[in-house]
C-alpha positions in Angstrom: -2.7 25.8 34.3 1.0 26.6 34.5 2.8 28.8 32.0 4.6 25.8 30.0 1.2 24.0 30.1 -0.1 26.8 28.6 2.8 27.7 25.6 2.5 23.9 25.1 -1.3 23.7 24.7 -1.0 27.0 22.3 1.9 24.9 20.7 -0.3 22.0 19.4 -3.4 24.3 18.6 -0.7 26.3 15.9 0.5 22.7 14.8 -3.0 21.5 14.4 -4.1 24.5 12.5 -1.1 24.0 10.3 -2.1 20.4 10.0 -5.5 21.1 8.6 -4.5 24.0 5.9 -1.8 21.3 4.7 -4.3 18.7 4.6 -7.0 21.0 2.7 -4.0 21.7 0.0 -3.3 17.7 -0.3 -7.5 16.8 -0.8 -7.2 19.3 -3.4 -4.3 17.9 -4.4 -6.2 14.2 -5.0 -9.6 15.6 -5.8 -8.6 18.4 -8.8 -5.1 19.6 -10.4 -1.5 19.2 -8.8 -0.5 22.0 -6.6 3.0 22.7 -6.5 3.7 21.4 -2.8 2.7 17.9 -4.6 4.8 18.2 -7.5 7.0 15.2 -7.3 3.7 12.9 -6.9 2.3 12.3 -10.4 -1.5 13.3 -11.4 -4.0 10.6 -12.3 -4.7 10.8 -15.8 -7.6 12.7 -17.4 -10.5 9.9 -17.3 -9.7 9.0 -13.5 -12.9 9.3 -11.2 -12.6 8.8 -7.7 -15.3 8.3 -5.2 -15.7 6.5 -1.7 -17.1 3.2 -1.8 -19.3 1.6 1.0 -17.4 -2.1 2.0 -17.3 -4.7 4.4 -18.6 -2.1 7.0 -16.4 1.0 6.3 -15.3 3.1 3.1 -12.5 3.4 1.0 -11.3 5.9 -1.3 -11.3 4.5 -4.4 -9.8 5.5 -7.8 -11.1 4.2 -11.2 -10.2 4.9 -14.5 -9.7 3.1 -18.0 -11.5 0.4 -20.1 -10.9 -3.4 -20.6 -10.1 -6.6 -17.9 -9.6 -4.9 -14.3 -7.1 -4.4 -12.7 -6.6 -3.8 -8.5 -3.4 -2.1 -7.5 -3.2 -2.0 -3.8 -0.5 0.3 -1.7 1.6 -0.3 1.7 2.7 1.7 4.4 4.4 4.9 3.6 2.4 5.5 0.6 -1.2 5.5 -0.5 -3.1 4.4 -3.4 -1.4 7.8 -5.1 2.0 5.8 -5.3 -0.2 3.5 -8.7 -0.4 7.2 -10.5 2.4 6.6 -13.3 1.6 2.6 -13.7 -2.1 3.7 -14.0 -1.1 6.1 -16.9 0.0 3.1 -18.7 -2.4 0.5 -18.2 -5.7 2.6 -18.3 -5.3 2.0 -22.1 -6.3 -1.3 -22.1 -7.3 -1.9 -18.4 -9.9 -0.8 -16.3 -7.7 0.2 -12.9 -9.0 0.3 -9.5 -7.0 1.8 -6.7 -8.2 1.8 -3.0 -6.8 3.3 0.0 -6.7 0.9 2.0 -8.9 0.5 5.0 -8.0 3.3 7.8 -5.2 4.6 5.2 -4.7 7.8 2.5 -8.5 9.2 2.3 -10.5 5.6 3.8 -12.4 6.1 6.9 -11.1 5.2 9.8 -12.7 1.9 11.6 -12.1 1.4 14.9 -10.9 -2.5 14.0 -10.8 -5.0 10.9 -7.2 -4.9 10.1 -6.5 -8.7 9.7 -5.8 -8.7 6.2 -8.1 -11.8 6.0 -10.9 -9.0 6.5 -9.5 -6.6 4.6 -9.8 -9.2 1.6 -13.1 -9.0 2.5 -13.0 -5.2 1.3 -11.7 -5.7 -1.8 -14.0 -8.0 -2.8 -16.9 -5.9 -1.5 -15.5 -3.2 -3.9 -15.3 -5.4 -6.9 -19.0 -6.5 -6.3 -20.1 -2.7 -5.8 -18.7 -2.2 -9.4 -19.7 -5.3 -10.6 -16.4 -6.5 -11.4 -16.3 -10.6 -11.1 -12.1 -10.6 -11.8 -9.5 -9.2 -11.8 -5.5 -9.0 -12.0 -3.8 -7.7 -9.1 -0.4 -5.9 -8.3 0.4 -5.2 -4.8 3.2 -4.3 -2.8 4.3 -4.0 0.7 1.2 -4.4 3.1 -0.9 -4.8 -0.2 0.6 -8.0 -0.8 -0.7 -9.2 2.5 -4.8 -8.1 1.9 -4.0 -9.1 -1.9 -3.1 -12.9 -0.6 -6.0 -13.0 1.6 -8.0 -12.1 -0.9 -6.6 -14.1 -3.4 -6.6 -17.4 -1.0 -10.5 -16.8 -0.2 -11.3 -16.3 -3.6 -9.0 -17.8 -6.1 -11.4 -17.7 -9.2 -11.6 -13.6 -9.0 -8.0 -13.0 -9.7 -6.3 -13.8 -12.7 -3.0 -13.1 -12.7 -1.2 -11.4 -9.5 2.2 -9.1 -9.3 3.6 -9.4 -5.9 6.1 -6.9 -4.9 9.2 -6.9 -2.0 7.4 -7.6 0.5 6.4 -11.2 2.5 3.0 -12.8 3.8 3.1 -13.2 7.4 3.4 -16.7 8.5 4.8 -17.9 5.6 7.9 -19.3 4.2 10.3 -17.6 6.1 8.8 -15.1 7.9 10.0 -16.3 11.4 13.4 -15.4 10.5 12.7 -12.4 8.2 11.0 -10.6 11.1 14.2 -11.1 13.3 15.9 -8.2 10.8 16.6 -5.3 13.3 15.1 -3.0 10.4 11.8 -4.4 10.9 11.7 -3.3 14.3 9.0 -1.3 13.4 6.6 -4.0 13.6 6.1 -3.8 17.0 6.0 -0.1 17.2 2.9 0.8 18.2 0.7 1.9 20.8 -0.4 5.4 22.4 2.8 6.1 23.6 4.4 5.8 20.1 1.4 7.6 18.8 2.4 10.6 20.8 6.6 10.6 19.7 5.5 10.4 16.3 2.6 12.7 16.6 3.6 16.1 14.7 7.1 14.5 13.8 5.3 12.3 11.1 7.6 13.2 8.4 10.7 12.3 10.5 8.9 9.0 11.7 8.4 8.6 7.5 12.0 9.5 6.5 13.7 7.0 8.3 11.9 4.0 6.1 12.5 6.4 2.8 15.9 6.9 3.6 16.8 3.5 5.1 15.2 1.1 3.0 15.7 2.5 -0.5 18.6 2.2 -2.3 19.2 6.1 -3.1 17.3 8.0 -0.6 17.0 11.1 -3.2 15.1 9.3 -5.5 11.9 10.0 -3.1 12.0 13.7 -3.3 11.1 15.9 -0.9 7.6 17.1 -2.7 6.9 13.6 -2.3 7.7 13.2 1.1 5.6 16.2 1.9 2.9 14.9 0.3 2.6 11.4 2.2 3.6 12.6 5.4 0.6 15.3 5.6 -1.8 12.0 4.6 -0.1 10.3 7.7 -0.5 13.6 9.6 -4.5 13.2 8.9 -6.5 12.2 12.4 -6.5 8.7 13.2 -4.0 7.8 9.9 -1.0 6.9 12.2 -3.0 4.9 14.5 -4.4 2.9 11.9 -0.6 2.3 10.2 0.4 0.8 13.0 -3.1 -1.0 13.1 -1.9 -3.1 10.2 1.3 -3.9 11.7 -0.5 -4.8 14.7 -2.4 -7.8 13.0 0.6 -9.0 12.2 0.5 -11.5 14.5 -3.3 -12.9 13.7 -2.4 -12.8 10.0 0.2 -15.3 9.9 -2.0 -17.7 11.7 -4.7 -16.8 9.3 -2.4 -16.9 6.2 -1.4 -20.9 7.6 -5.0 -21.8 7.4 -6.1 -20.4 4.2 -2.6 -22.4 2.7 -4.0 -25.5 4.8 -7.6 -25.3 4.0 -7.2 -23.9 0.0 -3.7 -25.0 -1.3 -1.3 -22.7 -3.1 -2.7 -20.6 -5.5 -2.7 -21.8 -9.2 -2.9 -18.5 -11.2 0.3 -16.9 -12.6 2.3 -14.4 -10.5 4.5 -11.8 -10.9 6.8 -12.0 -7.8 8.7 -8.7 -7.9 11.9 -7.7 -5.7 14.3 -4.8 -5.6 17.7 -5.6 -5.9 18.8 -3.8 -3.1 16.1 -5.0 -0.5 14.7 -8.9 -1.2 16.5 -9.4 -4.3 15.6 -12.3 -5.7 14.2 -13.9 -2.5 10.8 -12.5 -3.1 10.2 -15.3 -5.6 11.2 -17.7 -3.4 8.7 -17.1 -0.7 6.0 -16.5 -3.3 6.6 -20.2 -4.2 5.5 -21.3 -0.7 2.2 -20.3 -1.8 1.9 -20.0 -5.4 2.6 -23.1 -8.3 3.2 -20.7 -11.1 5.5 -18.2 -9.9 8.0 -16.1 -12.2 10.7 -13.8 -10.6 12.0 -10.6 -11.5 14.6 -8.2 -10.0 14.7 -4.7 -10.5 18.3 -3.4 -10.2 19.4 -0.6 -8.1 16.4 -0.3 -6.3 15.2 -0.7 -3.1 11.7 -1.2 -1.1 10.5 2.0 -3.0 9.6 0.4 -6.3 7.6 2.8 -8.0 9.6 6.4 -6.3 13.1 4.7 -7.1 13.0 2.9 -10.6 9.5 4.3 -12.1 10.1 3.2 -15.8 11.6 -0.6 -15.1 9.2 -1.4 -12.4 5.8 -0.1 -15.0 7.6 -2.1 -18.1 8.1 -5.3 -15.8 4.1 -5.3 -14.7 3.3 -4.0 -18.0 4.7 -7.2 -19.8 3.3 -9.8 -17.6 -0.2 -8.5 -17.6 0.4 -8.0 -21.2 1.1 -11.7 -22.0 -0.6 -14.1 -24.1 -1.6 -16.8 -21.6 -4.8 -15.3 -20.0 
């Protein structure tokens, strides 16, 4: 082995060391009280258990906390199921919440396949049934839209009311010309060769979509971006991100034949978008699947929802799972 073979192999044994003892802080992190490297992510509320739950062949982490009608609150890329904390605060007082990782994603397993979110509807719904839950509301955003449509479109009577949020379904609406953005060039960014540029630089990879997709980049503080980006530094977790992308193209053609075969869906949504990212567009692409859509903006925001306007995003879900017309 030559000299710079060997400084380099020492290299990644140091930055895999450091990997694990940042890792070990953020489980402790999620499984007992804040440390101070995770400061700017909020705690679960006393009353939150979490445990992993056998689905669909794999696990996922899953958080549960509260009493009343359920409610599923399902993450995207560049978060995990951590991003729900200060919404869960507020809705575990009349609401049983539960908040999956989702599959391959935060602390799930990873499986070597099932990332069509038509499958990963399939997870969901194996985690209801686990906890004997027959329905629920659900709020999603980003990729959590996309596995909270497929599950919605395969079963329609287990969700009440839905909150989707800046983000589209693939194969829908306008999606052909949405994915022609040159921001979204990360949807085809994938493979072992990408593994390895972003391997070890997974908080730069991770900056770029905080910084270029929000409206004020500082409003996702560093103690959070610490905290996701040692969760996407885990073994396997950046793989599996770009998993999800990669299914992309299978989910829009399964997304057209759950429209075809089921219709749009007829419970009430909630269709969410940031004012500085797809406005009010996100309605509008709701409607190509949903009859009984209402809109909402959330001004001076951008992708980043619940890091960039907290309070106005939680009041906006707050009041439509609050209304009268269960």
């Amino acid at each position: 082995m030559s000299r710079y073979a060997e400084r380099s192999s020492a290299t990644e044994r140091v930055r895999r060391a450091l990997a694990c003892l940042f890792l070990g802080l953020i489980l402790a992190a999620n499984l007992g009280p804040m440390s101070a490297a995770t400061a700017g992510v909020e705690p679960f509320a006393k009353g939150f258990d979490a445990q992993q739950i056998a689905t669909n062949g794999t696990t996922l982490y899953v958080r549960i906390g509260g009493r009343g009608p359920a409610v599923v609150l399902l993450h995207g890329f560049g978060d995990t199921g951590d991003m729900w904390a200060p919404l869960a605060m507020v809705l575990m007082k009349d609401h049983r919440i539960i908040i999956p990782d989702l599959r391959g994603m935060g602390l799930s397993a990873h499986p070597d396949g099932g990332y069509r979110k038509k499958n990963q509807g399939l997870d969901i719904a194996g985690i209801l049934d686990r906890l004997k839950i027959e329905k629920a509301d659900l709020v999603t955003h980003d990729i959590g839209n996309m596995v909270g449509y497929a599950f919605a479109a395969q079963y329609p009577a287990r969700v009440t009311r839905s909150v989707v949020m800046d983000a589209p379904l693939p194969g829908i609406g306008n999606w052909d010309n949405i994915i022609r953005d040159p921001r979204l060039w990360h949807f085809n960014f994938r493979g072992p060769d990408a593994e390895r540029l972003v391997a070890g630089r997974e908080r730069i990879y991770l900056d770029r979509f905080w910084n270029e997709l929000s409206a004020n980049p500082k409003a996702i503080d560093e103690a959070t971006r610490n905290h996701y980006a040692a969760l996407y530094a885990r073994p396997r977790a950046m793989h599996d991100a770009f998993e999800q992308f990669g299914a992309f193209a299978q989910d829009a053609i399964d997304n057209k034949a759950l429209l075809d075969q089921g219709g749009k869906l007829g419970m009430p949504v909630l269709a969410i978008g940031a004012e500085k990212s797809f406005n009010t567009a996100m309605a509008d692409e709701i409607r190509f699947v949903a009859t009984d859509v209402t809109g909402a903006v959330i001004a001076n925001s951008g992708h980043w929802l619940m890091e960039e306007q907290p309070a106005a995003t939680v009041a906006a879900i707050r009041n439509f799972l609050g209304r009268a017309d269960r």
